[in-house]
N, C-alpha and C positions, 0 to 999 in steps of 0.2 A: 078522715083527716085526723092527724095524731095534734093538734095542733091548730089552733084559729084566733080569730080576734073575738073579740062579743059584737053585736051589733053595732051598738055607740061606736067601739076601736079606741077605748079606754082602758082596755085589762085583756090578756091573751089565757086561753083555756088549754090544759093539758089533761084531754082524756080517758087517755087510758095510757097508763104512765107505765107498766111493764113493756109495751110495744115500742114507747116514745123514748125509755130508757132504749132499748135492744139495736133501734133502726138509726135513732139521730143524734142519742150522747156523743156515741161513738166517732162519727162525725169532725165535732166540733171540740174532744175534750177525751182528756185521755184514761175516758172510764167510763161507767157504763150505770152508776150510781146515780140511781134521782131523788135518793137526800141530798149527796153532794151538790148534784145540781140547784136543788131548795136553798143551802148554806150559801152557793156560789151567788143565786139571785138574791138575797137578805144581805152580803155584803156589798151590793151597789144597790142595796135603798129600795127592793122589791118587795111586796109582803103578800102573802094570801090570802084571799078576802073571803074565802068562802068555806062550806061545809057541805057539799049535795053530791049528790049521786048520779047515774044515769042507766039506764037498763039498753043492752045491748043484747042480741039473740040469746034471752033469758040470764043474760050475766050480768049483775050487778056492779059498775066501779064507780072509782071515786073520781069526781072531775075536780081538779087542781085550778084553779084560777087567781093572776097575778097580775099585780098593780102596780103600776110605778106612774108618778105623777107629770113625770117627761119620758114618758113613753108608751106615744097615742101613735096609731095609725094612723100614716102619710107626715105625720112633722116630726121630719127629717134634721130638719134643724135643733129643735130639742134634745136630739141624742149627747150635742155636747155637755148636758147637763149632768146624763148619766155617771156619777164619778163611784169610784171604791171609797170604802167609809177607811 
């Protein structure tokens, strides 16, 4: 998975950010940048909360993990809170 909740469904994790850039910017946004993506999530109010790694078939990345304070897993309802600064 390029992509998940954490346990709680308080903060969403992005793994391996060259794959997640490559398969699913593309997608939704019309680039392939995941700093863009970083700047796009800080201007509606998302921050990165973390600094770790993870070892994958001896490969070392960095795991991205992001916070916003209305936007939990399943409350739905909360999204209208989500606004651009």
């Amino acid at each position: 998975h390029l992509i998940s909740w954490d346990e709680t469904g308080t903060f969403f994790i992005v793994k391996n950010t060259t794959d997640f850039s490559k398969a699913v910017l593309p997608l939704y946004f019309k680039h392939n940048n995941f700093a863009s993506f970083v700047r796009q999530l800080n201007m509606y109010g998302f921050h990165k909360i973390n600094d770790s790694f993870f070892k994958l078939n001896n490969v070392c990345s960095e795991v991205w993990e992001f916070k916003h304070h209305d936007f939990r897993r399943g409350e739905y309802h909360l999204l209208v809170n989500i606004k651009r600064k």
